[in-house]
N, C-alpha and C positions, 0 to 999 in steps of 0.2 A: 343671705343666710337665714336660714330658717330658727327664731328662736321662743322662747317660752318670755311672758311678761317680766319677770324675776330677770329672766337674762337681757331683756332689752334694757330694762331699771339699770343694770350695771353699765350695759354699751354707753346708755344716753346720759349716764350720769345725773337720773331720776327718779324721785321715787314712786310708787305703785298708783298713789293717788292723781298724781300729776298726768301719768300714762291713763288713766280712767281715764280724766277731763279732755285731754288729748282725743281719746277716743273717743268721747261724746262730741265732739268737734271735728272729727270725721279723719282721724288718723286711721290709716289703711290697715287691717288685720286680715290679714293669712286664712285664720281659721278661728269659729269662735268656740272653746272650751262650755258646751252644754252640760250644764248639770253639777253636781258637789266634784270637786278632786279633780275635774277635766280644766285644763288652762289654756286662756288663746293660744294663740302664733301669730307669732308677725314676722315680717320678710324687711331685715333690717336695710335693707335696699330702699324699696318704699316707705319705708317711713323715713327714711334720712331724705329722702327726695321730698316729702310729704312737710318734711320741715323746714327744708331751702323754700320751698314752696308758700308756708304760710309765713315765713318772713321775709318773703320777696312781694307778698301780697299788701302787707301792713306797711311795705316800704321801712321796716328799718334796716338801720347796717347791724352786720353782726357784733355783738358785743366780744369784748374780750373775754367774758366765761364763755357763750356761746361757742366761740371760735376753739376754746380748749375743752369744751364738753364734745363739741364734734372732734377733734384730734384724738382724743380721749378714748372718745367711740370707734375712732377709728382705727385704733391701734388696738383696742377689744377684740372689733371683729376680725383684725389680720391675725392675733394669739390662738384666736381661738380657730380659724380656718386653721393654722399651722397645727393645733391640737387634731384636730380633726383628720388631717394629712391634704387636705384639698389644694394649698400649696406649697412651692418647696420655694427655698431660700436661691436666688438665681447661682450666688460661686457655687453653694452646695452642687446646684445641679451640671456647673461648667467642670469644677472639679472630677464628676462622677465622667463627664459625658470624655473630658483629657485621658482620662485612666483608660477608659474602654478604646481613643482612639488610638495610645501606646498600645495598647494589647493587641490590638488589630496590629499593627503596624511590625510589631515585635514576631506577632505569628506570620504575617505574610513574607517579611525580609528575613527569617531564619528557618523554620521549622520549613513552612510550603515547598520552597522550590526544591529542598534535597529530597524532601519525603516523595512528590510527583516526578521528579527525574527518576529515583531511585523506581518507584511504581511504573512508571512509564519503560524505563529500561526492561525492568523484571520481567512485562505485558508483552512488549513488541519484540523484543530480543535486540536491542539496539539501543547502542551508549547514547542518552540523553545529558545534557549538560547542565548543569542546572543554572547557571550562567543564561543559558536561552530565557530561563521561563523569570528569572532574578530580575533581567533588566526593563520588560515591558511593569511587571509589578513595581520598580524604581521609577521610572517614567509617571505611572496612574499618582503617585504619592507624590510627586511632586509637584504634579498640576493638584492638587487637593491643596497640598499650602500653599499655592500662590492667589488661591481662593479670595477673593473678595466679596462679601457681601454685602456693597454700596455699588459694587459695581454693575452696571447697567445692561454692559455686552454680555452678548449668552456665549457662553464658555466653547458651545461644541458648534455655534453658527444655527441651531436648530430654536427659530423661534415664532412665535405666533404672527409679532409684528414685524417686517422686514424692517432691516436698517436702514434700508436706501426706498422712499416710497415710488420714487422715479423710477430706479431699476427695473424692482419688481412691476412696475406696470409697463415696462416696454420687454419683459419677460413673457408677459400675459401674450403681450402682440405677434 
């Protein structure tokens, strides 16, 4: 994340002078603010790496402020991506993604099959049932929840690597 010196001061739970010294010791800066009113950047990424770094170098362990100035910082920069919209809360987005797949669900097992029977009748001149087009759509939704995604077999046999490496090489032959 891209931030302003003032905004890393808060991430690292440091103050401006400390962030100088830093930087004259070779903390990574983004961009550097030439001139009055213009201010760095730094790319809170690198420099949180740039700090595992130099106290992986000095050989210490982390101290217990260290350790909650980094949590500290690291819950900054999740507030503030979520400020920004960059990410979303994972239920928020399961919730969102439930709703749309009842809606799907809801239009395809009620609305579709009578409104394309009905369409279909009206077109060709002949009684369509909508029972016909109800059941293959029953069918697709129920292989959709039996969905597993740990599971390893590919669902419709169509895959890159075969499942029998013998087979398919006496396939070849």
């Amino acid at each position: 994340m891209r931030v302003t010196k003032v905004q890393l001061c808060e991430i690292v739970g440091r103050d401006e002078r400390t962030l100088s010294r830093w930087q004259n010791s070779g903390m990574p800066v983004l961009e550097l603010g030439l001139g009055r009113g213009n201010e760095n950047e730094y790319d809170t990424v690198a420099v949180i790496e740039w700090l595992v770094q130099v106290a992986q170098q000095r050989g210490e362990k982390e101290s217990t402020r260290d350790r909650l100035d980094r949590i500290r910082a690291n819950r900054e920069e999740l507030a503030f991506a979520k400020d920004l919209e960059e990410v979303v809360v994972a239920a928020d987005l399961i919730e969102r993604f439930e709703a749309m797949i009842t809606a799907a669900k809801v239009e395809l097992l009620n609305t579709l099959p009578d409104n394309l029977a009905s369409e279909l009748s009206a077109r060709y001149g002949v009684e369509v049932d909508d029972q016909l087009i109800r059941e293959p759509i029953e069918a697709i939704l129920r292989k959709m929840a039996d969905y597993d995604p740990d599971d390893d077999a590919p669902s419709d046999g169509d895959s890159d690597e075969p499942d029998d490496p013998e087979a398919a090489a006496q396939d070849r032959d």
